[in-house]
VOROSE-710785 format. One line per field, with one value per residue (C-alpha): x, z, y; residue number from 1. Coordinates in steps of 0.05 Angstrom, whole numbers. Each point is the difference from the previous one (the first is absolute). Layout:
N
east = c(X  ...)
up = c(Z  ...)
north = c(Y  ...)
pos = c(NUM  ...)
# end
This chain:
607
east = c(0  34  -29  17  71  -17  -62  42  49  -49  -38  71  26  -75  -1  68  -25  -60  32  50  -46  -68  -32  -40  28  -37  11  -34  -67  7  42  -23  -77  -42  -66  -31  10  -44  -61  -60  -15  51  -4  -6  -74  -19  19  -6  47  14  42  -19  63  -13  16  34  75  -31  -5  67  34  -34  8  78  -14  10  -66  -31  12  -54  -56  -45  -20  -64  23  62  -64  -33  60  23  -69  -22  11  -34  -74  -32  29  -10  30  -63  -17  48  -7  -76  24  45  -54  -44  62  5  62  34  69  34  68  5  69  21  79  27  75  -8  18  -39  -18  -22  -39  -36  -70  7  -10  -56  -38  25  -27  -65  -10  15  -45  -64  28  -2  -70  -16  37  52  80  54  67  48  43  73  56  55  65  -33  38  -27  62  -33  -44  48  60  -25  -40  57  61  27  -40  54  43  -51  0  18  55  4  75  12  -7  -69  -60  -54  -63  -77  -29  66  36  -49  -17  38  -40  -2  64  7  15  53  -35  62  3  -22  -14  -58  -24  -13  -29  -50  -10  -26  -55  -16  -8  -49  -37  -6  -26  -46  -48  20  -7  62  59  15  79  5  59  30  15  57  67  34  -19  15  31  -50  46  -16  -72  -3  43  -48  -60  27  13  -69  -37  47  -20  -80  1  53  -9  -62  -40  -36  -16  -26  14  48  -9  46  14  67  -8  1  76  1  58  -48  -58  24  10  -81  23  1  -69  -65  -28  22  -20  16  -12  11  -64  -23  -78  -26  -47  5  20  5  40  29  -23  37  -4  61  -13  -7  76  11  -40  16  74  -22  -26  59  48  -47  -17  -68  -50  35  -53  16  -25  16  -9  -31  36  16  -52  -21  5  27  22  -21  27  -40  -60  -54  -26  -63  -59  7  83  -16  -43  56  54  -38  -13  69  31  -57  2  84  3  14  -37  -6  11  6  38  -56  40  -11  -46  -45  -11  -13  -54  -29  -5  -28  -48  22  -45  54  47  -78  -7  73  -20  -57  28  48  -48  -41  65  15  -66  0  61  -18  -68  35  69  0  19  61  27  54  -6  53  20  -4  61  15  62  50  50  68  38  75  38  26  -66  -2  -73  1  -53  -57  -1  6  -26  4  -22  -6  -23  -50  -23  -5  -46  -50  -4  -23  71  -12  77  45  67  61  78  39  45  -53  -28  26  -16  -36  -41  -14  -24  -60  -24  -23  33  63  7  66  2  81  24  75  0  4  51  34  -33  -67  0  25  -60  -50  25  -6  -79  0  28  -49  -56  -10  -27  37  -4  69  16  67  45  8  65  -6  -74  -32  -81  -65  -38  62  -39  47  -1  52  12  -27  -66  -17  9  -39  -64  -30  -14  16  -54  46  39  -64  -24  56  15  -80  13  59  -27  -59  44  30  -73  -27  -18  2  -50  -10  -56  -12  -54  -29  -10  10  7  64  -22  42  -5  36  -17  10  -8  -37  -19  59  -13  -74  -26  33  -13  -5  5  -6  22  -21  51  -58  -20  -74  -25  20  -58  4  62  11  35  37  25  49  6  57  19  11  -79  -29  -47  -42  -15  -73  -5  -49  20  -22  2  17  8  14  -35  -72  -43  47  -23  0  36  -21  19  31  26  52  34  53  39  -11  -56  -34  -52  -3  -2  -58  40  57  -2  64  9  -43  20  -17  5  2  -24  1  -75)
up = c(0  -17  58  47  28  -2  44  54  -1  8  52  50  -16  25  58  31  -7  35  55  9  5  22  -57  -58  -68  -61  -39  -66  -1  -22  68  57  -18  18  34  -66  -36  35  -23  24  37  41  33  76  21  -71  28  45  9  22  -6  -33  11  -17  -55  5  -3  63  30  -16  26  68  18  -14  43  71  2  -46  40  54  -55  23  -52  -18  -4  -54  -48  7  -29  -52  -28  1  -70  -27  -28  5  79  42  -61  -11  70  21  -61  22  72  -30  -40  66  35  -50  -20  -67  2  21  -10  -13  -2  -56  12  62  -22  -27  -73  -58  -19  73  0  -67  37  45  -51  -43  66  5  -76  27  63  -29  -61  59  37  -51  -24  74  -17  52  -21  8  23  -1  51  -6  47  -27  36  9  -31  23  -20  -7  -61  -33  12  -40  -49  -7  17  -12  50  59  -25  16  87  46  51  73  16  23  -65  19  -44  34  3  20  68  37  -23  23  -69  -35  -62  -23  -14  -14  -70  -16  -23  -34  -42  -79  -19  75  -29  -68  30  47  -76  -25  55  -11  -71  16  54  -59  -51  44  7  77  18  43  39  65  16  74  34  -11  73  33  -10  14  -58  -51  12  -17  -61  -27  9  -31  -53  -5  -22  -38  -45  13  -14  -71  -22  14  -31  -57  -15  12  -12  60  61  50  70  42  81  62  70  18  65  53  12  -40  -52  -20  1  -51  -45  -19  -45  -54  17  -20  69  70  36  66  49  82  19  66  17  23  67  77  49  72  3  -73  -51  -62  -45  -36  -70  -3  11  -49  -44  -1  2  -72  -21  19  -48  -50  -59  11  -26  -16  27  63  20  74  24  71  13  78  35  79  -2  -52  -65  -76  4  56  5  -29  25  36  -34  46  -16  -74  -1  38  -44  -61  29  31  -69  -41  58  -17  -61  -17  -22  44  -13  40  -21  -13  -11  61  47  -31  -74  32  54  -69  -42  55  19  75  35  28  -76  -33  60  -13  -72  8  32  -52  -48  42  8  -77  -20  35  -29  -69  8  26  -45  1  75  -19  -72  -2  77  37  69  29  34  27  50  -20  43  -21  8  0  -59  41  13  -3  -16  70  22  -59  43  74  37  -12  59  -28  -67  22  57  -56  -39  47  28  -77  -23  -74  -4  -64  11  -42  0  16  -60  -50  24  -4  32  -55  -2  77  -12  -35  79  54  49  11  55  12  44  -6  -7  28  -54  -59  -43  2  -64  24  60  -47  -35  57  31  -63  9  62  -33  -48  49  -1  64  22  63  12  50  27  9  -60  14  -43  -22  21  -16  24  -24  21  46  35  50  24  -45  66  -9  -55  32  61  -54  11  76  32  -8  23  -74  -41  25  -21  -69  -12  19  -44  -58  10  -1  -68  -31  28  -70  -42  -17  61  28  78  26  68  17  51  -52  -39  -64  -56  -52  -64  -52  -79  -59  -68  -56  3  69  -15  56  59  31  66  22  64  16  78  14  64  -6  10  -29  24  30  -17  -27  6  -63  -8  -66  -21  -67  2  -52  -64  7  25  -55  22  57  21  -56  -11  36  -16  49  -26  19  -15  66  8  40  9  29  -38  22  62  27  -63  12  -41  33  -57  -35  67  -3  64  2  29  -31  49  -21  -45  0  -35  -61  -19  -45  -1  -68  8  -72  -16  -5)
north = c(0  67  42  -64  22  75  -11  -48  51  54  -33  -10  59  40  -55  22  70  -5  -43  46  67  -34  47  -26  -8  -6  -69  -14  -14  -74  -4  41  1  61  12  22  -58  -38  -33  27  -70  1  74  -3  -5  -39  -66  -43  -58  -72  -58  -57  -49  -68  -59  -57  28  49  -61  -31  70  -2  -68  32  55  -1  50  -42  -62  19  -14  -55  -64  38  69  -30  -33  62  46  -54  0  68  23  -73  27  -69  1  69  48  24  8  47  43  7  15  53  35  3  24  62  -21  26  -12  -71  -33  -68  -50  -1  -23  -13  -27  -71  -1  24  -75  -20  65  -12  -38  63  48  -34  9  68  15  -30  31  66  -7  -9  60  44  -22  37  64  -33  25  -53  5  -53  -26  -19  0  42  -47  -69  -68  -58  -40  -74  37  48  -37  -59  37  62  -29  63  29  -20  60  48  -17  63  -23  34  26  -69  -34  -31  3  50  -45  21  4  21  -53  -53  -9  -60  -11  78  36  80  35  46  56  29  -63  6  -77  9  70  -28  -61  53  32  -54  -9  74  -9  -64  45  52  -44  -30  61  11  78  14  -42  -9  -14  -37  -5  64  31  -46  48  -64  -29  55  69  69  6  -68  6  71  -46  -60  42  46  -51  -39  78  4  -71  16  68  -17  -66  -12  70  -4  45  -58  30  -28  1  -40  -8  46  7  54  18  75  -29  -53  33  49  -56  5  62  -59  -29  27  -7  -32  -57  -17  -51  -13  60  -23  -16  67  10  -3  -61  22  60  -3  35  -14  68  -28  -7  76  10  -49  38  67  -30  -30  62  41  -42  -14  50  39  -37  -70  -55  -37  -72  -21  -69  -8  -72  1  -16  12  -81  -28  25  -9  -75  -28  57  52  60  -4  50  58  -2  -11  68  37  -16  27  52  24  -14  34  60  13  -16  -76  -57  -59  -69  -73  -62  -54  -56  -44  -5  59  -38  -61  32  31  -59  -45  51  8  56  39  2  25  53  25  7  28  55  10  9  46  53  -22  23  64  18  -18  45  58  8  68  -4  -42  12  54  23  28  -8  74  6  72  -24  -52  -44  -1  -61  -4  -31  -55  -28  -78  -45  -15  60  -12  -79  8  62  75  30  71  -11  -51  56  46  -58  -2  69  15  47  11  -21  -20  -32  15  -17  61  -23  3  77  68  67  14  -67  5  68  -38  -17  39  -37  -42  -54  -28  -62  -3  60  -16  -60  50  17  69  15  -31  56  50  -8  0  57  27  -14  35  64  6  -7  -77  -30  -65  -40  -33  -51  6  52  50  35  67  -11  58  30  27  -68  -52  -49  -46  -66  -51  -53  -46  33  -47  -61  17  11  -69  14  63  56  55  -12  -19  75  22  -22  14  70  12  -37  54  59  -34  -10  59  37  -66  -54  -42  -45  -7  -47  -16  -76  -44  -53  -21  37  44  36  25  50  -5  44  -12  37  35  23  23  -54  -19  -73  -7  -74  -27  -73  -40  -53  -19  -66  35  66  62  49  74  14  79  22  70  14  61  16  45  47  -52  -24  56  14  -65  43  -7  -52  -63  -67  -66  -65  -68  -63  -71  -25  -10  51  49  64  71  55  47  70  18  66  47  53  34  -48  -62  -51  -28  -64  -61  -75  -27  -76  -23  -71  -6  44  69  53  68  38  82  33  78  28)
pos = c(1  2  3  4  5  6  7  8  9  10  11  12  13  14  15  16  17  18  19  20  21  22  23  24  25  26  27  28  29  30  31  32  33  34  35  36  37  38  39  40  41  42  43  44  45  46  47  48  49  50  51  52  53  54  55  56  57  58  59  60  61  62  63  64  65  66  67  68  69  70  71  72  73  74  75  76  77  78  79  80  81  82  83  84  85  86  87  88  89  90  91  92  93  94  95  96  97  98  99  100  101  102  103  104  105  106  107  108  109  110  111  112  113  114  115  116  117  118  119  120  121  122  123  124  125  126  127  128  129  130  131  132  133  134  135  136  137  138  139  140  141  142  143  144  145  146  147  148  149  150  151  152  153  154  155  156  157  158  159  160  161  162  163  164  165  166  167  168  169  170  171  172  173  174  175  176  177  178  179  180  181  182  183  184  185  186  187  188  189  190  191  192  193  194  195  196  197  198  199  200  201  202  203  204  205  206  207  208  209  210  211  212  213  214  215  216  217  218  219  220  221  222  223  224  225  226  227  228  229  230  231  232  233  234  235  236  237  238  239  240  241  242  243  244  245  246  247  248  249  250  251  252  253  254  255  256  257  258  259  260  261  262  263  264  265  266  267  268  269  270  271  272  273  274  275  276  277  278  279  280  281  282  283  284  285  286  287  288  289  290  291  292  293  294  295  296  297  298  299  300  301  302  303  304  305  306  307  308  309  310  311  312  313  314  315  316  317  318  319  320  321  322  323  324  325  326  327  328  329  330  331  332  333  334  335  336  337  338  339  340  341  342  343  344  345  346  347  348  349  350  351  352  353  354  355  356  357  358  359  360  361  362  363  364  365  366  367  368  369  370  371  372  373  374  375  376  377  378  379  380  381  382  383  384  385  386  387  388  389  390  391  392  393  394  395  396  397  398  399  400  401  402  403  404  405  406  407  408  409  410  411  412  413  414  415  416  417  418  419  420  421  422  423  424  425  426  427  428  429  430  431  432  433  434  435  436  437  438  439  440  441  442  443  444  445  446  447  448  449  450  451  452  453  454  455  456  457  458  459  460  461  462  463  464  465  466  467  468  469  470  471  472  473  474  475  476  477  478  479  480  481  482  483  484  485  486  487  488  489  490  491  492  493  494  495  496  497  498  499  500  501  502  503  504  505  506  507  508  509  510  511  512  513  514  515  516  517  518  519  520  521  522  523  524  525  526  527  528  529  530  531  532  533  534  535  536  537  538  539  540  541  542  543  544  545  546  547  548  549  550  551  552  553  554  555  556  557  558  559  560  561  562  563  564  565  566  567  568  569  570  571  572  573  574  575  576  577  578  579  580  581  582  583  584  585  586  587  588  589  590  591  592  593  594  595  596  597  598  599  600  601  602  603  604  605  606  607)
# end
């Protein structure tokens, strides 16, 4: 190919760059994809998504898996069988179509060879032919590094040249290592990326509408560089070779280098989003941080899909979400911008197919939030977190804080903060002058440059709330607490009154949403129609509906002309209750929700 070496060359070279200075480059179309090239389908708030693993190599890579490996007799028939139309094929594309459901991914190679995979894809071809008679879109699933050696080895002899070796000369193998049957790919290697070519090409010709590459987050496994590599040269062959634009999505990660890496996808998907709610005195409001995290790295706009696979008990290998967990989760994605989706293969298909109570009650749930959003796009498609204050992270954050606990930013989560999060290495002054507020969690962790810049902020009238001590940062709207403060958040009131009151002072002239509740209920606000209609949604992680829910709602200067406008109540849960003591004072709304069993939405309309 003639634009082949130019367009590796151009990709590494623009990789080091950004690396190096944390700032976007632009990279040809064919190779760093933007938001407007998207098909209409797949803008966030069009779809709705699931995954629909199964076939019989599915069940030849768990039984390799030591996830997989937890699948019971039953629950293995179940997921070999499920894309067999004279078996339960037909059956879960009618459960689907109930569920509101438009976009799936199905297995389509998970790193046997092309000839062991050939029954696979007939069914594939099949499956996908019924789906789309719905309206459904299909993805397909392949692993991007899997060689199960028994398969290729024999079938592709040449294929034992292509194994990445850990610095000790040992071939990197699946689950940690525990693995022996399924070896890891050199991404670097040409004879494995034509190979991964070829199953593109078949994925192409057989009608599928976009590909999803597994396997991509391990750093162990291959280096940012070879990565950025590896699909540079998979986006050349699809838009060179094979004059198409099918859009491309994996799992990076969370860790900020790997993230990035989605700058060649079309969209992002990732997995590990815990089951939302309250058990005892926990309240998980994590997937929020997770979220705005995403959203922070991720171009404006690009679609986001976040897996909610750890469970309360259990996880997506040995459990489901019970109906009242199912709603919340759709709605907590839907609310910050993501679509959810759960991992059926397991103990969820099989509960389906056999028709237990508690699988159809999960599902029906689904498809009552599925519905809801499918009524009511306009909500969804093209909305935009409103996010007058950011939180500015240091460069040398690690994954670690989007999976265990972040006291502040979780505090900030369910005290309602209309908060954004950004890298300090991927803002300047100029950038942060786009907020109204700054909060700085680590302010002694910054660079030189990274305080230059804040202080900087300050100068020009910014507002920022630093924890730490800022030697030489001086203002009349510097806010400021010791960095202990944060992790006394969880329990003591003393500091919980005092980062409320300083947050205030931050948001006092911004958009901001306060609400009265005994209950463990939030809220977030979004903008549509190119900010001519503020959302207002309100989310109760209570196992049992919350009872007058006071609402206060300041538009600040950047809405203000929905002042005194119309607002409409919906809701996907039955009998909910209109809206009482509606009251506008200026540009700041008063009422009162007299329930929200889990999810309402408020939408605020100019007269």
């Amino acid at each position: 190919m003639k634009n082949k070496t130019f367009a590796i060359l151009l990709g590494c070279v623009l990789w080091i760059g950004v690396a190096g200075t944390g700032r976007t480059q632009t990279l040809p179309p064919a190779i760093k994809p933007e938001v407007s090239q998207l098909p209409n389908w797949l803008r966030q708030g069009k779809f709705r998504f699931a995954r629909f693993d199964g076939g019989p190599i599915e069940v030849q890579k768990t039984r390799r898996s030591a996830w997989g490996m937890r699948f019971t007799p039953d629950e293995q028939k179940v997921l070999g069988n499920v894309y067999s139309e004279d078996v339960y094929a037909r059956r879960m594309v009618d459960l689907l179509v109930k569920a509101h459901v438009n976009f799936v991914w199905v297995t389509y190679s998970v790193g046997f060879s092309w000839d062991d995979e050939a029954p696979q894809r007939a069914l594939v071809r099949e499956v996908t032919r019924m789906l789309h008679e719905h309206g459904i879109k299909v993805a397909a699933y392949m692993c991007a590094v899997s060689i199960f050696w028994q398969s290729m080895f024999r079938d592709v002899p040449q294929s034992v040249r292509w194994i990445m070796f850990d610095p000790s000369g040992l071939p990197y193998r699946y689950s940690g290592g525990r693995d022996a049957l399924r070896f890891i790919a050199d991404l670097n290697n040409p004879g494995w990326v034509q190979y991964q070519e070829k199953r593109v090409g078949g994925i192409i010709d057989d009608g599928l509408d976009a590909i999803f590459f597994d396997n991509t987050g391990a750093p162990e496994w291959a280096s940012n560089e070879a990565v950025a590599n590896f699909f540079t040269k998979i986006r050349e062959y699809i838009h060179y070779q094979k004059k198409s634009d099918i859009p491309l999505f994996s799992n990076f990660g969370l860790s900020p280098s790997r993230a990035a890496l989605n700058r060649y996808m079309d969209f992002t998907f990732d997995e590990g989003w815990r089951e939302p709610g309250v058990w005892g005195q926990e309240w998980n409001v994590s997937n929020i941080r997770r979220t705005r995290y995403l959203h922070g790295l991720l171009p404006a706009g690009k679609p986001l899909v976040t897996e909610y696979s750890i469970f309360h008990k259990g996880d997506r290998s040995t459990a489901f979400l019970k109906p009242r967990s199912e709603k919340l989760a759709i709605a907590e994605a839907a609310t910050f911008g993501s679509t959810y989706t759960w991992d059926m293969e397991g103990p969820f298909d099989a509960g389906l197919i056999n028709g237990k109570p508690e699988a159809l009650d999960s599902w029906a749930a689904i498809g009552q939030y599925n519905g809801f959003l499918a009524n009511h796009e306009p909500l969804y498609v093209g909305a935009a977190n409103v996010t007058p204050v950011v939180v500015l992270l240091p460069d040398d954050l690690k994954a670690g804080f989007v999976w265990s606990k972040d006291q502040l930013l979780d505090f900030l989560s369910s005290r309602s903060v209309l908060y954004g999060i950004k890298l300090a290495q991927s803002v300047n002054a100029r950038e942060l002058g786009n907020y109204q507020g700054v909060i700085v969690p680590a302010y002694d962790a910054m660079s030189a440059a990274e305080k230059d810049m804040i202080r900087s902020y300050v100068a020009g009238g910014g507002k920022v709330y630093v924890f730490g001590a800022p030697a030489n940062l001086r203002g009349p709207n510097l806010e400021v607490s010791a960095p202990e403060v944060k992790q006394q958040l969880e329990s003591d009131q003393a500091a919980q009154k005092e980062v409320e009151t300083k947050i205030a002072a931050l948001t006092s002239n911004a958009t901001h949403v306060e609400l009265k509740t005994d209950a463990h209920v939030l809220a977030n606000v979004t903008s549509v129609q190119n900010g001519d209609e503020l959302v207002l949604h309100v989310l109760n992680y209570d196992p049992s509906p919350a009872r007058n829910v006071q609402v206060r709602l300041s538009l600040g200067q950047r809405f203000r002309r929905l002042a005194g406008g119309r607002l409409t109540l919906l809701s996907p849960d039955a009998n909910t209750e209109g809206l009482e003591g509606v009251r506008w004072e200026g540009d700041t709304v008063e009422m009162t929700l007299p329930s929200v069993d889990v999810y309402s939405v408020i939408a605020i309309r100019a007269n």
